[in-house]
C-alpha positions in Angstrom: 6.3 0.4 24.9 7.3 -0.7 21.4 9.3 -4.0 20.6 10.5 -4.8 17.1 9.5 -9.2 17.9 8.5 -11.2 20.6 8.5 -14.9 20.6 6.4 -14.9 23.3 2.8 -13.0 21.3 -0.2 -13.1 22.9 -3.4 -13.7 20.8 -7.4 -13.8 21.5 -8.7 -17.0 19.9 -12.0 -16.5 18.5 -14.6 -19.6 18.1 -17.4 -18.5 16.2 -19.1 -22.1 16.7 -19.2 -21.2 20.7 -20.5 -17.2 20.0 -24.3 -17.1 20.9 -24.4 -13.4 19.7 -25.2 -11.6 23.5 -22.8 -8.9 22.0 -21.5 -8.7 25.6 -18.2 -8.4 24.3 -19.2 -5.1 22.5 -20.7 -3.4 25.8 -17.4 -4.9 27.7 -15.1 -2.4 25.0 -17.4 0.6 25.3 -17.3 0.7 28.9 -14.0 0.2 29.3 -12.5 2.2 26.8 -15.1 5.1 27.2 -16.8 4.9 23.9 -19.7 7.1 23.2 -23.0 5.3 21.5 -24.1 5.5 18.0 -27.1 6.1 16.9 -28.0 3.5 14.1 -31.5 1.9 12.1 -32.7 -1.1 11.5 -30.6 -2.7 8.1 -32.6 -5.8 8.4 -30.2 -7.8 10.2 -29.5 -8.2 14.0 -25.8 -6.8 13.6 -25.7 -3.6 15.2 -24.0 -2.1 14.6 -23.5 -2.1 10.5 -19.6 -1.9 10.4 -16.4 -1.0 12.8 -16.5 2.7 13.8 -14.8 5.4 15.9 -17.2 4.9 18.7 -17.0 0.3 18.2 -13.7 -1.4 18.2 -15.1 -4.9 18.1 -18.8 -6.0 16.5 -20.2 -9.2 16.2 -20.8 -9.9 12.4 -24.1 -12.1 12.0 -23.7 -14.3 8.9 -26.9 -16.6 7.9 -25.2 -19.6 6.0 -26.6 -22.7 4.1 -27.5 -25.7 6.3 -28.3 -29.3 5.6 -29.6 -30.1 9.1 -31.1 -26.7 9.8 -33.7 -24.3 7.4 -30.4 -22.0 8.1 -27.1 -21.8 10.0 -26.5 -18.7 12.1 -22.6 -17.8 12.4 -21.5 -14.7 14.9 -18.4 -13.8 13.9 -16.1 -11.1 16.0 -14.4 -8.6 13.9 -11.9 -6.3 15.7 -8.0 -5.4 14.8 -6.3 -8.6 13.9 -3.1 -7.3 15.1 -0.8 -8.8 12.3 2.6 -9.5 12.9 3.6 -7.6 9.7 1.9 -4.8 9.6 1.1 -2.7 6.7 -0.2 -0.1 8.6 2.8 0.1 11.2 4.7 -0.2 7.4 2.8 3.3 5.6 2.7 5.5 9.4 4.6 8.7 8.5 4.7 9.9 12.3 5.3 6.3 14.7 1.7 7.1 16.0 1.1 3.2 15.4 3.6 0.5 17.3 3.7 -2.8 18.3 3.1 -3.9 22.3 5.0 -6.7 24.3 2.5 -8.8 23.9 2.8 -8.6 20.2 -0.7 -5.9 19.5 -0.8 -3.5 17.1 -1.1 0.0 19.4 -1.4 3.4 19.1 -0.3 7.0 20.2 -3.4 8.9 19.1 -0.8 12.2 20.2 1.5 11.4 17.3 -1.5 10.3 14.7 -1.4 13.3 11.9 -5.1 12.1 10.4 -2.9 10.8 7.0 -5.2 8.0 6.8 -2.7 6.0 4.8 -2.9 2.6 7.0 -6.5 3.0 6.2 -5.4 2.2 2.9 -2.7 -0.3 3.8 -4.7 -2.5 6.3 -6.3 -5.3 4.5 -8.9 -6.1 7.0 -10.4 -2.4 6.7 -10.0 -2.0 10.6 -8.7 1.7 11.2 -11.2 4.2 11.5 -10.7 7.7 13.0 -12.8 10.2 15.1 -14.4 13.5 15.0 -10.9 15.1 15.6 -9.3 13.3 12.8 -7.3 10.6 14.8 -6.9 6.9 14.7 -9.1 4.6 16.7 -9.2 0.7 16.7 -9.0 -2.5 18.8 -5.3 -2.4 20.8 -6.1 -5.7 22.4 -6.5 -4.0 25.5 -3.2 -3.4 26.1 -4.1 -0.8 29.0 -5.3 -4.2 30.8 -2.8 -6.4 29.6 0.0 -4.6 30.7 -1.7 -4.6 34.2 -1.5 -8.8 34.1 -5.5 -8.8 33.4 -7.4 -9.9 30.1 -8.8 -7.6 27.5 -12.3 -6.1 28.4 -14.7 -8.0 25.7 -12.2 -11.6 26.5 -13.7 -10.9 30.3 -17.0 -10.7 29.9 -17.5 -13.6 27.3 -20.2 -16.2 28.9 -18.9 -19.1 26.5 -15.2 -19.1 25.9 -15.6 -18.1 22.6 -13.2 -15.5 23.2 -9.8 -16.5 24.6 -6.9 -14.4 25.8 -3.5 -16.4 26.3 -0.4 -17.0 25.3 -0.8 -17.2 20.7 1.1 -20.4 20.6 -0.5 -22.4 22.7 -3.6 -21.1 22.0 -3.1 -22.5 18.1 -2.5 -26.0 19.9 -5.2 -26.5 22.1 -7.5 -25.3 18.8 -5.7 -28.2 16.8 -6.1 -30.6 19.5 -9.9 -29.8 19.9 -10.3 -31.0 15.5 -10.9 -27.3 14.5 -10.2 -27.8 10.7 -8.6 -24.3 9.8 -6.4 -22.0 12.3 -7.2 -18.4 10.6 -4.2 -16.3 11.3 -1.8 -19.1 12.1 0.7 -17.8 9.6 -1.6 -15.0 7.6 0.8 -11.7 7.6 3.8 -13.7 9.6 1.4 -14.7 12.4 -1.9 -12.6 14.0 -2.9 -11.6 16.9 -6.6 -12.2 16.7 -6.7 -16.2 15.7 -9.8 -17.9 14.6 -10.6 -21.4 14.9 -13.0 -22.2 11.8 -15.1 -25.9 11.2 -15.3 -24.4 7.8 -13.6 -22.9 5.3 -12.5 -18.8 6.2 -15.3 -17.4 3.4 -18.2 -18.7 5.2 -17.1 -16.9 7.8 -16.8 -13.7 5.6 -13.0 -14.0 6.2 -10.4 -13.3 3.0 -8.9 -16.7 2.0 -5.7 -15.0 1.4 -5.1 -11.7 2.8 -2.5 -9.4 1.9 -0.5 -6.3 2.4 -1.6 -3.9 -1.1 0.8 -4.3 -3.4 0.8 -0.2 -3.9 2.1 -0.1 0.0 5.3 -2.9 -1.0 6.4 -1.0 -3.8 6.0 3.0 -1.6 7.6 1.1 1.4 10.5 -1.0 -0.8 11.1 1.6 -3.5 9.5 4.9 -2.9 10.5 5.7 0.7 14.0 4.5 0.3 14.5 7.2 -2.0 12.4 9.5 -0.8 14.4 10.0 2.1 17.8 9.8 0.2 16.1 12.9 -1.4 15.2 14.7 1.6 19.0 13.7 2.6 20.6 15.4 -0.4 18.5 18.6 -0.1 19.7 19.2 3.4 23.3 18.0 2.4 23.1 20.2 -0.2 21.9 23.2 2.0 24.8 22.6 4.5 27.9 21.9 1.2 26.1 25.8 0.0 26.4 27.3 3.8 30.1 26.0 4.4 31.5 26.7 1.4 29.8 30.4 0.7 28.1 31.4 3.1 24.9 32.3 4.0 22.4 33.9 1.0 22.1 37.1 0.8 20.2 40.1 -1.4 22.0 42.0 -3.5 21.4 45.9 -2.6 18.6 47.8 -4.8 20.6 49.5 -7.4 19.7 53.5 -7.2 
């Protein structure tokens, strides 16, 4: 069901600092959303696999960082839709395939997706992905579950807490409370869905300090689809004025 706001959003909290990289998260979305495996290679990292895919809504991204106490400082990161309040993909869709949940998610009706691909280009994150039938596939937050009163799949099945499922605002609190120095997402794109409490500062977490909508999708959706549909409107006006008034067109008979 789509809303157009909610002041009651639901988020997942991520906590890096309490990930130990079991990727149990990972198997929790296959299974539950049916996901077919991928066959990857070796890349010389433990991440597996490399990057988001049609067949892996959420990964753990393994960071090695400097370290005074330690030779090195190993950061899992989970990267999955962030479910942005405003939405540039939501923005760009042509056909409402993409829409936004109760609980505030960023969902989709992979019946109305036409494989445009243009909130591939609008996301910021570069989250969408589509499949072998050229449709959209990403992290809805579960929204299947959610709906159903129970917590998304990969939140379940975290050992540590380092995923958390819960109501967005107080989520933000209890993060603040516990001396986490930056709230990723707090206000990022008018508020996310997929929060992060970081020690550090968002690029050692291989997070954008400032993330943002492409400037190429604020001037199409302010300027360019405004008129594009006063266009469309005029042809069609036009069409019906040139019906009404003289009728339909027809061809003049072949002169003998």
């Amino acid at each position: 069901m789509a809303r157009e706001n909610t002041n009651n959003r639901k988020a997942i909290m991520v906590t890096p600092e309490a990930c130990i990289g079991c990727r149990a998260c990972q198997v929790a979305c296959k299974s539950w959303n049916q996901l077919s495996g991928m066959k990857t290679k070796n890349n010389g990292t433990y991440q597996n696999p490399p990057d988001l895919a049609s067949s892996a809504f959420n990964l753990i991204h393994f960071r090695e960082v400097p370290s005074q106490e330690n030779p090195v400082r190993w950061l899992f990161v989970s990267r999955r839709c962030m479910h942005c309040d405003d939405a540039g993909c939501m923005k760009i869709c042509p056909s409402g395939a993409l829409f936004k949940t109760n609980d505030g998610a960023v969902a989709y009706d992979r019946n109305k997706c036409i494989g445009c691909k243009l909130c591939v280009n609008a996301c910021p994150f570069d989250v969408p992905r589509y499949d072998a039938d050229n449709k959209i596939t990403k992290c809805h937050q579960c929204s299947d579950r959610t709906n159903a009163g129970m917590q998304p799949a990969c939140v379940k099945t975290c050992p540590t807490g380092a995923l958390k499922f819960g109501d967005r605002a107080e989520l933000i609190d209890d993060a603040k409370k516990d001396g986490f120095k930056t709230i990723y997402g707090e206000k990022n794109l008018d508020g996310l869905g997929s929060v992060y409490a970081f020690k550090d500062e968002p690029k050692l977490y291989g997070m954008k300090e400032n993330p943002a909508i492409p400037r190429s999708l604020v001037f199409w959706h302010n300027y360019l689809k405004p008129l594009s549909v006063i266009g469309l409107g005029g042809v069609v006006a036009a069409a019906a004025f040139h019906y009404l008034a003289i009728g339909p067109h027809k061809e003049k008979d072949e002169e003998v």
